[in-house]
C-alpha positions in Angstrom: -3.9 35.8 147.8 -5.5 39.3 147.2 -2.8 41.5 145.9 -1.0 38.2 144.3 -3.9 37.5 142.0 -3.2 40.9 140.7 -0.6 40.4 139.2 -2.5 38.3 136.4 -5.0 40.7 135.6 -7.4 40.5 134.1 -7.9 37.4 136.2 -10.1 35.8 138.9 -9.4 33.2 141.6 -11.5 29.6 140.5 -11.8 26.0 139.9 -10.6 24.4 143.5 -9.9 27.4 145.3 -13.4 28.9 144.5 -14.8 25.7 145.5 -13.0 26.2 149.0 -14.4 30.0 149.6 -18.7 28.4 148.4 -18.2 25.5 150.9 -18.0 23.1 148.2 -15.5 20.7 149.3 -13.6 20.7 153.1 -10.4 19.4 151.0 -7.7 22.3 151.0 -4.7 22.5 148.8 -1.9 24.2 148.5 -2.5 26.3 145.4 -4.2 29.0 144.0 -6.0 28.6 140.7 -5.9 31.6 139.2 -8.0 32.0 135.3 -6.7 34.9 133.6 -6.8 37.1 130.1 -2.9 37.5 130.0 -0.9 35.5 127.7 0.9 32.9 130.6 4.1 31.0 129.9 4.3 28.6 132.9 1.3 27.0 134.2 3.0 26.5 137.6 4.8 29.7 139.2 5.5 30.8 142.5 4.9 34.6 143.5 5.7 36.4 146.9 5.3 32.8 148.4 2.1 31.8 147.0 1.5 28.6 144.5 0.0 29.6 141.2 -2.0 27.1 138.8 -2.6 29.4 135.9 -5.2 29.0 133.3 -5.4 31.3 129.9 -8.8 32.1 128.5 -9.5 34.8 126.0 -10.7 37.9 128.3 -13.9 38.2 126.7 -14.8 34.7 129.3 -14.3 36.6 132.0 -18.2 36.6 133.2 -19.9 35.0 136.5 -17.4 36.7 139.6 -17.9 38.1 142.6 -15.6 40.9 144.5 -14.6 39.8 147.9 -12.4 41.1 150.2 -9.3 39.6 151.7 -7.9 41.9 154.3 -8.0 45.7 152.1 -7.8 43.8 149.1 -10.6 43.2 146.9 -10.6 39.5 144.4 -12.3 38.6 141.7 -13.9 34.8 142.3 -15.7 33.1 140.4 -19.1 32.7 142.0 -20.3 29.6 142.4 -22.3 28.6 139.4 -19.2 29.7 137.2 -16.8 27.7 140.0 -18.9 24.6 138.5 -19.3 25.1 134.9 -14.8 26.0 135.2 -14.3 22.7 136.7 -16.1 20.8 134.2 -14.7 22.7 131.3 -11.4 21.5 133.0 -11.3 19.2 135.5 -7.6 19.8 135.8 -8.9 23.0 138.1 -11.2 21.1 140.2 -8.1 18.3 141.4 -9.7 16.2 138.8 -13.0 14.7 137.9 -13.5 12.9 141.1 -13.1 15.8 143.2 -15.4 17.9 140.8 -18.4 15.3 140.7 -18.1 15.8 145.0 -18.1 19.6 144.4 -21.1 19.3 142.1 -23.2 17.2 144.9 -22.5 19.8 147.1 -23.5 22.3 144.6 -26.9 20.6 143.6 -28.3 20.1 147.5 -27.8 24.0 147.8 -30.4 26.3 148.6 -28.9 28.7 145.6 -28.6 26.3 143.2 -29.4 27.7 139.9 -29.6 25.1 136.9 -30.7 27.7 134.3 -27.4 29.6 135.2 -25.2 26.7 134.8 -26.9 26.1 131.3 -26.0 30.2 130.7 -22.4 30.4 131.3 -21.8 26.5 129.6 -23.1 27.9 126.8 -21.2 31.4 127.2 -18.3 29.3 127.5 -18.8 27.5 124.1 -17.4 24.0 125.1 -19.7 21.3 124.1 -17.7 18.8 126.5 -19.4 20.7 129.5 -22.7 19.5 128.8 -21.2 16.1 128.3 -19.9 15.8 131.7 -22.5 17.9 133.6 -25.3 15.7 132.1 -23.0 12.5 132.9 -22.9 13.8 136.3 -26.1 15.2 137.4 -27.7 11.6 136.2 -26.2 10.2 138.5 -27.7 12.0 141.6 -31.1 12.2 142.8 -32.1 15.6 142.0 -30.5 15.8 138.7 -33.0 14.6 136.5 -34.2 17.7 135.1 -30.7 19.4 134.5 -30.0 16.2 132.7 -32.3 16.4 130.7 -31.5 20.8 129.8 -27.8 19.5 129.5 -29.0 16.4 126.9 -30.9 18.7 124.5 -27.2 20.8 124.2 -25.2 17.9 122.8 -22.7 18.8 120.6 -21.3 16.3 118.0 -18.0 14.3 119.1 -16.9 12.5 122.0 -15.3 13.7 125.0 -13.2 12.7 127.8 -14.9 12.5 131.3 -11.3 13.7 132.5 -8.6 14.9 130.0 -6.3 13.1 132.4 -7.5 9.9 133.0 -7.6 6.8 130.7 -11.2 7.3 129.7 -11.8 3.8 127.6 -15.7 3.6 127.8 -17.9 5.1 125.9 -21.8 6.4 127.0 -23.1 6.6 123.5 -26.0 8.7 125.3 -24.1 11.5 126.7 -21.2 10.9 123.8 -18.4 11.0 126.6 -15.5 8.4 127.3 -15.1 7.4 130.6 -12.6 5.5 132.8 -13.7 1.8 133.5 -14.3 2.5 137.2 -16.7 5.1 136.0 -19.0 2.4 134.4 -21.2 2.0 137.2 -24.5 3.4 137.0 -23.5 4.9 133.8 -26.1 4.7 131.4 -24.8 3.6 127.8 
């Protein structure tokens, strides 16, 4: 993974994979998701036997990593507040909004939990739909009040898709986000 992730500088390893190094999830696939500043023709590519899912952002994103070493390589991760906030600016990176919302359970019963950092980098990141989601999501657990509530006061106008890649026919007026129907319980509309 080391030396292959390289090869998109400037680039860090994120969304599920990160999630797999911060004991977010126990689910392991086959991919590495790599987010990178280099212009990227195929999301998809194979390199010296490793399976790439590629994401383009603009470099200046690149914020919230930590070097780690695999073997006498060092990576660039995300850590795990930025691991987060990346899967809910795509949930494409996370294996999808189901996957995600488990990650961010795990991520809100941590000791490290930081809400004031995931508030930073969303708003570093500049993606109103974020907010939408994360406040969507943390409502729904029991200790997610107050980040609700720091996610709610960051609205942006529009409506958003819980997941890009779902049928999202629902609409929360309150957190202005469509959302599949079997979302609709315990959502709050």
């Amino acid at each position: 993974m080391g030396s292959c992730a390289r090869l998109f500088t400037p680039a860090y390893v994120g969304g599920r994979t990160a999630a797999e190094h911060w004991d977010l999830t126990e689910q392991i696939f086959k991919d590495v998701v790599v987010i990178t500043g280099q212009a990227i023709r195929k999301k998809r590519q194979e390199r010296q036997g490793f399976q790439f899912a590629l994401k383009h952002i603009d470099a200046s994103k690149i914020f919230g990593t930590k070097t780690i070493w695999r073997h006498q390589t060092k990576v660039l991760v995300s850590d795990v507040h930025r691991t987060v906030v990346d899967m809910l600016d795509d949930p494409a990176l996370g294996g999808g909004i189901q996957h995600v919302s488990d990650c961010l359970n795990s991520y809100l019963k941590r000791a490290n939990r930081d809400d004031q950092k995931l508030i930073e980098y969303g708003e570093r990141l500049d993606n109103g739909a974020v907010f939408k989601r994360l406040g969507f999501l943390a409502e729904r657990t029991q200790s997610g009040a107050k980040l609700a509530e720091l996610c709610s006061a960051r609205l942006t106008a529009g409506n958003a898709k819980l997941d890009p890649a779902l049928n999202c026919s629902r609409l929360v007026t309150k957190w202005r986000l469509l959302i599949p129907e079997m979302w609709t319980k315990g959502a709050s509309h």
